[in-house]
ZATIMAR-192898 format. One record per residue (C-alpha): residue in one letter; y, z, x. Coordinates in steps of 0.25 Angstrom, whole numbers. Layout:
% ZATIMAR-192898
   rest       y       z       x
      a       Y       Z       X
...
***
This chain:
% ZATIMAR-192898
   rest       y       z       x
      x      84     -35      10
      x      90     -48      17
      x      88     -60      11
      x      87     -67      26
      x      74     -57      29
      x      67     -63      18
      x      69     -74      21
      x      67     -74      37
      x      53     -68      33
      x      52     -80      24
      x      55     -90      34
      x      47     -83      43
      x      33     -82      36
      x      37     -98      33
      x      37    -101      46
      x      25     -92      51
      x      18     -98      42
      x      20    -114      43
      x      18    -110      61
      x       6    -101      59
      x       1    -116      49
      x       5    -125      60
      x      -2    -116      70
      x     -14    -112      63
      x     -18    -125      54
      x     -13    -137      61
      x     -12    -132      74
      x       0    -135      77
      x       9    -126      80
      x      24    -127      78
      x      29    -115      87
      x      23    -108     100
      x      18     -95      97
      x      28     -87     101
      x      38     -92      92
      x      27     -90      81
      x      25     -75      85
      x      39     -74      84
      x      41     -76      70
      x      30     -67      66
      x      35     -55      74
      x      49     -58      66
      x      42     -60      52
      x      33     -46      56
      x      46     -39      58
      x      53     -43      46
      x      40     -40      37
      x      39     -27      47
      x      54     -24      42
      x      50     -28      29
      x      35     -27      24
      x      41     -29       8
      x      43     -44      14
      x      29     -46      20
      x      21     -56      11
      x       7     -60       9
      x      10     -74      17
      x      17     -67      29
      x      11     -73      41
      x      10     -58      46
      x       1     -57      35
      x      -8     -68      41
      x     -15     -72      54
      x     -14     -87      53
      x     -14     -98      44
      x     -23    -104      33
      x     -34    -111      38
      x     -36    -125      38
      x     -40    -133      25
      x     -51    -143      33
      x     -59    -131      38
      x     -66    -122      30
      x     -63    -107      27
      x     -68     -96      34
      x     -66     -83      29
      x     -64     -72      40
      x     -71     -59      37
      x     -65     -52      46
      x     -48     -57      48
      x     -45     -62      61
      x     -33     -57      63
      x     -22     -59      74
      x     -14     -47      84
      x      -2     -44      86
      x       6     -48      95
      x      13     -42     107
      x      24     -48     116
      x      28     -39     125
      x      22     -28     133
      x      29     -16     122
      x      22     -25     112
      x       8     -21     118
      x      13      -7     122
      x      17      -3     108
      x       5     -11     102
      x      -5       0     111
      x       6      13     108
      x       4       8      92
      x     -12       8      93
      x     -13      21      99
      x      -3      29      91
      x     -11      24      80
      x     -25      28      85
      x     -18      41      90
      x     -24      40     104
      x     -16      41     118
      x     -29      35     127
      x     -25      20     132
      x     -33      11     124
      x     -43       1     129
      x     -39     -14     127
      x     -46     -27     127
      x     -35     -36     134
      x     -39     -52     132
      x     -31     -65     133
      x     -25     -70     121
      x     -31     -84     119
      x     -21     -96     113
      x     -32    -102     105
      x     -36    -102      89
      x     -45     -88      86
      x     -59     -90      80
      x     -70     -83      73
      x     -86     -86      76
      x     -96     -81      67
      x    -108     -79      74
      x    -121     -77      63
      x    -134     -73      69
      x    -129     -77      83
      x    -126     -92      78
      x    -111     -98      75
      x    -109     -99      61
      x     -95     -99      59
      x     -81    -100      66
      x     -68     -99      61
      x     -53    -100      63
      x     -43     -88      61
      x     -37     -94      51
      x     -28     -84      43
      x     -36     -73      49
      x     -45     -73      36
      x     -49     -87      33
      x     -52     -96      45
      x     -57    -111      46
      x     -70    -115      49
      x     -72    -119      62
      x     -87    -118      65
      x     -89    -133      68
      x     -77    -133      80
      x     -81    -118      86
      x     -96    -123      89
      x     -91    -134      97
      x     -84    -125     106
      x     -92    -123     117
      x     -90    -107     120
      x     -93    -102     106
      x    -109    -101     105
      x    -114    -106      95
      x    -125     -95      97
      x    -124     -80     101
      x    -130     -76     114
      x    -139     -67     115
      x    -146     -59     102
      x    -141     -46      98
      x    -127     -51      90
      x    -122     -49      78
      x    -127     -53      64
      x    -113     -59      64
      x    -102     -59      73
      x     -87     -65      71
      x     -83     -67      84
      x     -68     -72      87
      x     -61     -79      98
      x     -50     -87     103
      x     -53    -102     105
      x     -45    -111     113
      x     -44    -122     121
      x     -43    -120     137
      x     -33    -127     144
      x     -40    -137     151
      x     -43    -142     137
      x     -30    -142     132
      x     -23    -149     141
      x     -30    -161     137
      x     -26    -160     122
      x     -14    -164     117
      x     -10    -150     110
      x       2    -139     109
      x      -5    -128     116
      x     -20    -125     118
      x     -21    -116     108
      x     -16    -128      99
      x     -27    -134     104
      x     -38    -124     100
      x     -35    -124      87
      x     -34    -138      85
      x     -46    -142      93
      x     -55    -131      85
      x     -51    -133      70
      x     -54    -149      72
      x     -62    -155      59
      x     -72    -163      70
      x     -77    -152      79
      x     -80    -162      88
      x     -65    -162      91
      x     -66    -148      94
      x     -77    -149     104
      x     -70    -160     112
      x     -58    -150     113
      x     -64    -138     124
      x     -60    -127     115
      x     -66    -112     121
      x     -66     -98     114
      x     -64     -82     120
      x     -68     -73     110
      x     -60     -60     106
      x     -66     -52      96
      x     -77     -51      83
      x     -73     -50      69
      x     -86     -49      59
      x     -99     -43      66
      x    -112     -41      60
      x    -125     -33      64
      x    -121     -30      78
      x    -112     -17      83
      x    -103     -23      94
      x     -96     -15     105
      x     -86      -6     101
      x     -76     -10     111
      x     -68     -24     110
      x     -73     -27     124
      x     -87     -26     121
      x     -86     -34     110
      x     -82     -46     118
      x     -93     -44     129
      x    -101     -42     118
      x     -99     -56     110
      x     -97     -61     126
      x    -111     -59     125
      x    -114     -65     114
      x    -108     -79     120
      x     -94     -78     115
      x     -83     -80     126
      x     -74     -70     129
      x     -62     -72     135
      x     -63     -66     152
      x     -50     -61     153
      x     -51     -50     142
      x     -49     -37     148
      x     -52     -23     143
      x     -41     -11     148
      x     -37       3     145
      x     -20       5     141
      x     -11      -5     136
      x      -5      -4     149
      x     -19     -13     155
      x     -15     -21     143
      x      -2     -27     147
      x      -9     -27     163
      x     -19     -38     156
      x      -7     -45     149
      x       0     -48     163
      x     -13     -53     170
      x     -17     -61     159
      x      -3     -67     159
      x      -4     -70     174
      x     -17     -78     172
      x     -12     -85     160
      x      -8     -97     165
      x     -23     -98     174
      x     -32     -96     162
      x     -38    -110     155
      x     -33    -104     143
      x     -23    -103     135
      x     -18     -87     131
      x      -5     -82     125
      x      -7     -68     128
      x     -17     -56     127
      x     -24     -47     118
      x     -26     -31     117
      x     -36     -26     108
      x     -40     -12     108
      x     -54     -12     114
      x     -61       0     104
      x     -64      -7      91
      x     -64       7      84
      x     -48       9      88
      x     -48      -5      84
      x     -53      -2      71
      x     -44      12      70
      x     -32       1      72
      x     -37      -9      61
      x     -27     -21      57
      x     -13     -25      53
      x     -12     -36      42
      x     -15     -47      54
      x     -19     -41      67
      x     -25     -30      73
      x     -19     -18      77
      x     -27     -15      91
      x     -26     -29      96
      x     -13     -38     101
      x     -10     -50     107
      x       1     -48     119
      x       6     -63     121
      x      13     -70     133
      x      26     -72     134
      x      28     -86     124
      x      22     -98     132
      x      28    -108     121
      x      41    -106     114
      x      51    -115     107
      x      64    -120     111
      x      74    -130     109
      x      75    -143     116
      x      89    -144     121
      x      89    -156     130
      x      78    -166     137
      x      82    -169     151
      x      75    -178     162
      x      74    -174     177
      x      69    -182     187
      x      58    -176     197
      x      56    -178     210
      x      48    -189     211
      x      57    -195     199
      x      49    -193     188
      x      57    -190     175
      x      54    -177     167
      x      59    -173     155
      x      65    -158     153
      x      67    -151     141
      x      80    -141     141
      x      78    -129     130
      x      82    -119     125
      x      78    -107     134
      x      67    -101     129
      x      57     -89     136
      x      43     -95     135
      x      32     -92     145
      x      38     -80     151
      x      51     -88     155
      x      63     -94     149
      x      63    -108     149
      x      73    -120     148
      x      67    -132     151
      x      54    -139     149
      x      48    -152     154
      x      42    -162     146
      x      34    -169     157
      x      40    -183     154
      x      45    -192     144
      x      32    -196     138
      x      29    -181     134
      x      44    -179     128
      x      41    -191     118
      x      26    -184     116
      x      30    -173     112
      x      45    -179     105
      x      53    -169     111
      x      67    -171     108
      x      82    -163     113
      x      85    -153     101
      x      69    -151      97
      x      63    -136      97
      x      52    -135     105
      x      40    -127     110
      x      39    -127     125
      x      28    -120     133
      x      27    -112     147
      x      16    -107     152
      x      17    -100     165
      x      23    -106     176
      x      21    -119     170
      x      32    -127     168
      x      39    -126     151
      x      35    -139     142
      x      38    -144     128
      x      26    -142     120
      x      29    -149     107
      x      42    -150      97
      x      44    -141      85
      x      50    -155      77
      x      52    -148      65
      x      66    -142      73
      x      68    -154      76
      x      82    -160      74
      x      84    -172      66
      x      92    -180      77
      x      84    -177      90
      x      80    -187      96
      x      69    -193     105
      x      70    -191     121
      x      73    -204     130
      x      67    -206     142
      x      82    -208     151
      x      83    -222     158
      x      89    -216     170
      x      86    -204     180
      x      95    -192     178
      x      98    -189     192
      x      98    -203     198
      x     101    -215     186
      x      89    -221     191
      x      80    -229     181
      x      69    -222     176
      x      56    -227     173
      x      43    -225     164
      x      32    -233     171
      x      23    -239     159
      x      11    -229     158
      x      17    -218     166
      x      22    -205     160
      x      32    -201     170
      x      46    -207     170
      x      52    -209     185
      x      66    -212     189
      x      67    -222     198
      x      78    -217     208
      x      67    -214     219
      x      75    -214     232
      x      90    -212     224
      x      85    -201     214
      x      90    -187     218
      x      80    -180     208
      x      68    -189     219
      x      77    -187     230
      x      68    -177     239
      x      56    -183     236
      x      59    -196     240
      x      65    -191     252
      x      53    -184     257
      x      46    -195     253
      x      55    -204     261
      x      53    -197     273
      x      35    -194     273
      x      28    -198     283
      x      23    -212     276
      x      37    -215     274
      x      49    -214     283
      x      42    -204     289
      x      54    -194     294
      x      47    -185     301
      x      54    -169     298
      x      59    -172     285
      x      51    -164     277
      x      51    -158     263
      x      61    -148     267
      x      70    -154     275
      x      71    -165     262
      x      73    -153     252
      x      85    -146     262
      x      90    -161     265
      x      91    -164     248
      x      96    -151     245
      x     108    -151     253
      x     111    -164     249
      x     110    -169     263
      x     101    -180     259
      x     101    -188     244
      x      93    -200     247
      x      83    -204     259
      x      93    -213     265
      x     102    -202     268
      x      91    -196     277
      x      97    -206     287
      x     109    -201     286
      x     108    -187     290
      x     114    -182     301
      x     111    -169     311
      x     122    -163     305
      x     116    -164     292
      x     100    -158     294
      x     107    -147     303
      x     110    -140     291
      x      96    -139     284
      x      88    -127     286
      x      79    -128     299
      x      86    -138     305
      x      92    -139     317
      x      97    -149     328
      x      84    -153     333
      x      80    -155     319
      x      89    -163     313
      x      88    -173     326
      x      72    -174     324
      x      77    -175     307
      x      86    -186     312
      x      77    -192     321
      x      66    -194     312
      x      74    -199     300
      x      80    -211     311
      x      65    -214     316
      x      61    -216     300
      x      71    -227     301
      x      60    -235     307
      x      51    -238     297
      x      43    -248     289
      x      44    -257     276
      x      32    -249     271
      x      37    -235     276
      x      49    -237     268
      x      45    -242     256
      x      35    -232     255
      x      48    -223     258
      x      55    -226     247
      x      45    -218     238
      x      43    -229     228
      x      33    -225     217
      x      19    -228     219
      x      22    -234     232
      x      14    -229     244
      x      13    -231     257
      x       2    -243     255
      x       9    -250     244
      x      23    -249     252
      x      14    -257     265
      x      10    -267     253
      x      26    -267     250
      x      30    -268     265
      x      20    -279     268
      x      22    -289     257
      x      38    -288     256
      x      42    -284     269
      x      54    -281     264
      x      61    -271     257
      x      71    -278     251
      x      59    -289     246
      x      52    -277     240
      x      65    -271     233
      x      66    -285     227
      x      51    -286     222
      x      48    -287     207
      x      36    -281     201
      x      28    -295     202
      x      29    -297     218
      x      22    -282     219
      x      11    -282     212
      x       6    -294     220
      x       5    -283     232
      x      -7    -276     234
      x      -9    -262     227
      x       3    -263     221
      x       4    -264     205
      x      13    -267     193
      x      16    -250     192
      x      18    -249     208
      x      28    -262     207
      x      35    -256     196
      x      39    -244     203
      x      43    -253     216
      x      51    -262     208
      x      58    -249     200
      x      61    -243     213
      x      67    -254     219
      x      76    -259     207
      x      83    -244     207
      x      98    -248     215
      x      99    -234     221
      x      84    -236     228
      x      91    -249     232
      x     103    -244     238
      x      95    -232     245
      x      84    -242     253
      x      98    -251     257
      x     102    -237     261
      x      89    -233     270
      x      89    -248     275
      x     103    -245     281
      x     102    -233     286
      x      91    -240     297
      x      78    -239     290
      x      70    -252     296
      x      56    -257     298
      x      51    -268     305
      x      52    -280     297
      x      41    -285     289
      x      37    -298     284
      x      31    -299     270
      x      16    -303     271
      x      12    -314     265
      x       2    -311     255
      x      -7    -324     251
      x     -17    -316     242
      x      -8    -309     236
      x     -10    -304     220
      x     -27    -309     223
      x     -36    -299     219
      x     -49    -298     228
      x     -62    -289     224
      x     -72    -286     237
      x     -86    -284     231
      x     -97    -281     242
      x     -97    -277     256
      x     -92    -286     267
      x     -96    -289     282
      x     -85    -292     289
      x     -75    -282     284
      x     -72    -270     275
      x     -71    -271     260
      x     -58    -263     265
      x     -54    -270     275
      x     -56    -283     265
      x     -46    -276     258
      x     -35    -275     267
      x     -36    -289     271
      x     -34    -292     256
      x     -23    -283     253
      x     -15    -288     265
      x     -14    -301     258
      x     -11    -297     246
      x     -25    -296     240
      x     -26    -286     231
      x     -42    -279     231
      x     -48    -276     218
      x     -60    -267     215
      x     -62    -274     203
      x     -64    -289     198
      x     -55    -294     188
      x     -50    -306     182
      x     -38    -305     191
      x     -48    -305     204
      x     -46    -318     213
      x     -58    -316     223
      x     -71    -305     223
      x     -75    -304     239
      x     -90    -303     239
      x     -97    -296     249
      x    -110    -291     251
      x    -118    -284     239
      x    -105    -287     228
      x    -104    -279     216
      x    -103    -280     203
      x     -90    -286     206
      x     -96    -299     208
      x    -101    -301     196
      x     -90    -300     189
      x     -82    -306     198
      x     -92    -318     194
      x     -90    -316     178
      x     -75    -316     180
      x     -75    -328     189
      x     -67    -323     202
      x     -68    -329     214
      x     -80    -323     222
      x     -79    -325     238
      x     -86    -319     249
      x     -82    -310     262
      x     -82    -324     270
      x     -71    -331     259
      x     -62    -318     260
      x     -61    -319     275
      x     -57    -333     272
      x     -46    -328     263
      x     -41    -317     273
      x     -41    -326     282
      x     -33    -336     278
      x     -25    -328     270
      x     -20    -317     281
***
């Protein structure tokens, strides 16, 4: 015998083994399922080849692993075993030719079909109709007690229903962790999140952590005959107030089988559930018993599983593209790899903060997920493949497409270039942006005559939108010479604009129409605005130290410079506006109370239009609280802090000789 299938088999029942700890015992699994299954068909083949080989250790020989030292053994008196597994449709239709050949019968068989639930299997003991005892798995003969957590999980009773059940009754089940759940933990995958959640040492963390149960089957059954079938076993414990999973499906031939398989995988994705396949059991229990065991599974029952939803690959390089609204977004480029019915080559890692989360780094080995039609992520890093001199990702200081600067606004997760106007990667947005109806307002320039003008490279920045010519929008689909004249015509007419209009145009973040009037009004200017520092802005109403970054950033960038000098030339005007004077600029007024000669709305106005900014709330920064009638609570602190306190009369004063 070769030395090399020694000690492949070696290697192999080493590694099984230290997966099935990490999986089992610390929850913490090292490699997606598939990977794991994997192995073990390979190290079943060699032991197949060579049964001389197969030892007591073999993980074939085993369900799981050793149960944990904190939790107390419980020995199972019936094993709860795994199934076998199928991959592909010739998987199933072998699994029923072998069963029937053994029972010598040519009928098609009746099958329970149910989903297969990614969660962490349980046994409840049930003495008397009360919950004495809950288990974990385990190795398949001794599981850990986990009584304490299972009673806080709200679908198990703690109590049969009704009265005539068994003396005993083991009954097992799936528990997991619903999606909805889920997402709010910080874990790999829900099922992850199951099994962390229900062998916590303070049950009270389990209770906080929404866990839920299906149940699938009875192991140990004492003074009560149950059905004969499978079927009427689960609507039988559904009567005693066990939940029972409502996709489960009984059907005649293996044929109906993979019929199930198909429909269950088109609805996987809708179900608040996680599953990684489905189940077919044999619905008589007396051709189950003909069938008996293998060393670790049943031989009427197997798992058919979905094509892999998490596989590992390699990390071959970490790019950055820029969206079209100029957010940044870090992309993983991998090794191909078929995941999720699909072979994929890229995944996103959402942004910079997440890549340093999770410490993804160009060379690692990684799992990466998909699920669906959803879009392939990096789930976590298998470090321990890890090379010695990888190192950590940067965030880059320029935009790839454009070499603008790119920024990370304190607090916010999203990095953005700040090429606006110039950036190619943001160049139709900001042209249909340019061109709405609150802007310049070019009227038949809509989404898809923006898309045909970019793609055919007829228009790269919004001030070449007033150098098209006839000539040029003739050759777009759908338009003609009576078109392209309208075209033209509306483009000239949005040369007569306003200072507000244009601001707003230029699609500066977080400036909208109302903050680009504030803008208009207090500068009157565009070149006064593009020279403003963050302190002569954030003493403009409404407009904040965030808002006044994002202005400030967009007009220090020299290519948004050179495009506004280019709008500008190309006969973009407004009427001229003169800066208003603003004498109560950077006060802060509160209005408690109703007034009589005007709105608390209209009160408003006036103030805003000298500069007044109108709080809701008093604070030490507060220079007046106008009372009116029937004030609130305002007042009184306005008093404890010692604000000024003035009535509806002295405001009109203050308007008055202010405006």
């Amino acid at each position: 015998m070769a030395a090399n299938i020694i000690k492949r088999i070696t290697e192999l029942k080493n590694q099984l083994n230290d997966y099935s700890y990490c999986y089992y015992v610390l929850d913490q699994p090292k490699i997606p399922d598939a990977e794991y299954d994997r192995l073990f068909l390979e190290l079943q083949q060699l032991e197949a080849e060579h049964p001389e080989l197969i030892t007591i250790d073999s993980p074939t020989r085993r369900v799981g692993s050793k149960p944990a030292g904190f939790f107390k053994q419980i020995h199972h008196t019936i094993p709860m075993l795994s199934l076998d597994n199928a991959f592909a449709s010739d998987d199933v239709l072998n699994f029923d030719r072998r069963i029937r050949e053994r029972l010598e019968i040519e009928y098609e068989i009746e099958y329970v079909c149910e989903p297969k639930i990614d969660g962490i299997a349980v046994s409840l003991f049930y003495e008397n109709g009360i919950l004495t005892k809950a288990a974990t798995r385990g190795d398949g003969t001794v599981g850990e007690d986990i009584l304490q957590n299972v009673r806080t999980i709200p679908s198990i009773p703690l109590m049969l229903r009704g009265s005539n059940f068994p003396q005993v009754l083991e009954v097992r089940g799936e528990v997991y962790m619903p999606l909805a759940g889920f997402k709010k933990l910080n874990f790999v995958n829900p099922r992850n999140a199951a099994a962390g959640s229900l062998r916590q040492l303070d049950p009270k963390i389990t209770a906080s952590r929404s866990l839920d149960i299906f149940c699938y089957a009875v192991g140990e059954v004492i003074g009560v005959t149950l059905p004969i079938r499978h079927s009427g076993v689960l609507l039988k414990i559904k009567e005693y107030g066990l939940k029972i999973n409502p996709e489960i499906k009984v059907v005649t031939g293996i044929e109906k089988c993979l019929d199930y398989y198909q429909s269950i995988g088109k609805k996987r994705d809708k179900l608040p559930y996680e599953i990684d396949g489905v189940v077919y059991k044999i619905n008589d229990s007396q051709l189950q018993n003909k069938l008996g065991f293998v060393s670790r599974a049943p031989r009427w029952a197997i798992a058919h599983k979905f094509p892999a939803q998490e596989e590992l690959t390699k990390v071959l390089n970490i790019e950055f593209q820029v969206g079209r609204t100029g957010a940044i977004t870090p992309v993983a480029r991998l090794e191909p790899v078929f995941v999720g019915g699909a072979t994929v080559s890229n995944a996103t890692l959402h942004n910079i903060d997440e890549v340093w989360r999770k410490d993804v780094r160009v060379g690692d080995t990684v799992i990466i997920r998909r699920a669906g039609d959803v879009i392939p992520e990096v789930v976590s890093v298998v470090k321990e493949r890890r090379s010695y001199d990888a190192k950590p990702v940067t965030l880059p200081k320029y935009c790839p497409v454009c070499g603008c600067e790119i920024v990370k606004p304190e607090g916010e997760v999203v990095s953005r270039c700040t090429g606006g106007l110039y950036c190619s990667a943001q160049r139709k947005e900001t042209i249909k942006h340019f061109a709405s109806r609150g802007a310049l307002d070019i009227n038949g320039l809509g989404d898809k005559l923006v898309d045909q003008l970019v793609d055919k490279n007829l228009v790269n920045n919004v001030a070449e939108l007033y150098s098209l010519t006839e000539a040029k929008i003739a050759t777009l689909d759908r338009h003609g010479e009576k078109s392209a004249q309208n075209l033209l015509q509306a483009i000239a007419a949005s040369k007569n604009t306003t200072l507000s209009r244009f601001i707003y145009a230029l699609g500066i973040r977080e400036v909208g129409e109302t903050t680009a009037q504030s803008l208009a009004k207090y500068f009157g200017d565009i070149h006064k605005l593009m020279e403003a520092e963050i302190s002569n802005l954030e003493i403009i109403p409404d407009i904040g130290p965030v808002v006044a970054a994002h202005i400030v950033i967009f007009f220090r960038q020299k290519h948004n410079q050179e495009l506004i000098e280019s709008l500008l030339k190309s006969g973009i005007h407004w009427p001229k506006e003169l800066s208003v004077v603003q004498p109560l600029a950077g006060q802060i007024f509160v209005l408690t109370g109703s007034m009589k000669s005007m709105s608390r709305e209209d009160a408003k106005e006036k103030l805003h239009a000298l500069g007044a900014k109108v709080s809701e709330s008093v604070s030490k920064k507060t220079a007046y609280v106008v009372v009116g009638a029937d004030p609130g609570s305002k007042l009184a602190k306005a008093e404890k802090l010692g604000i000024k306190i003035i009535d509806e009369r002295k405001l009109l004063d203050i308007l008055k000789k202010k405006g």
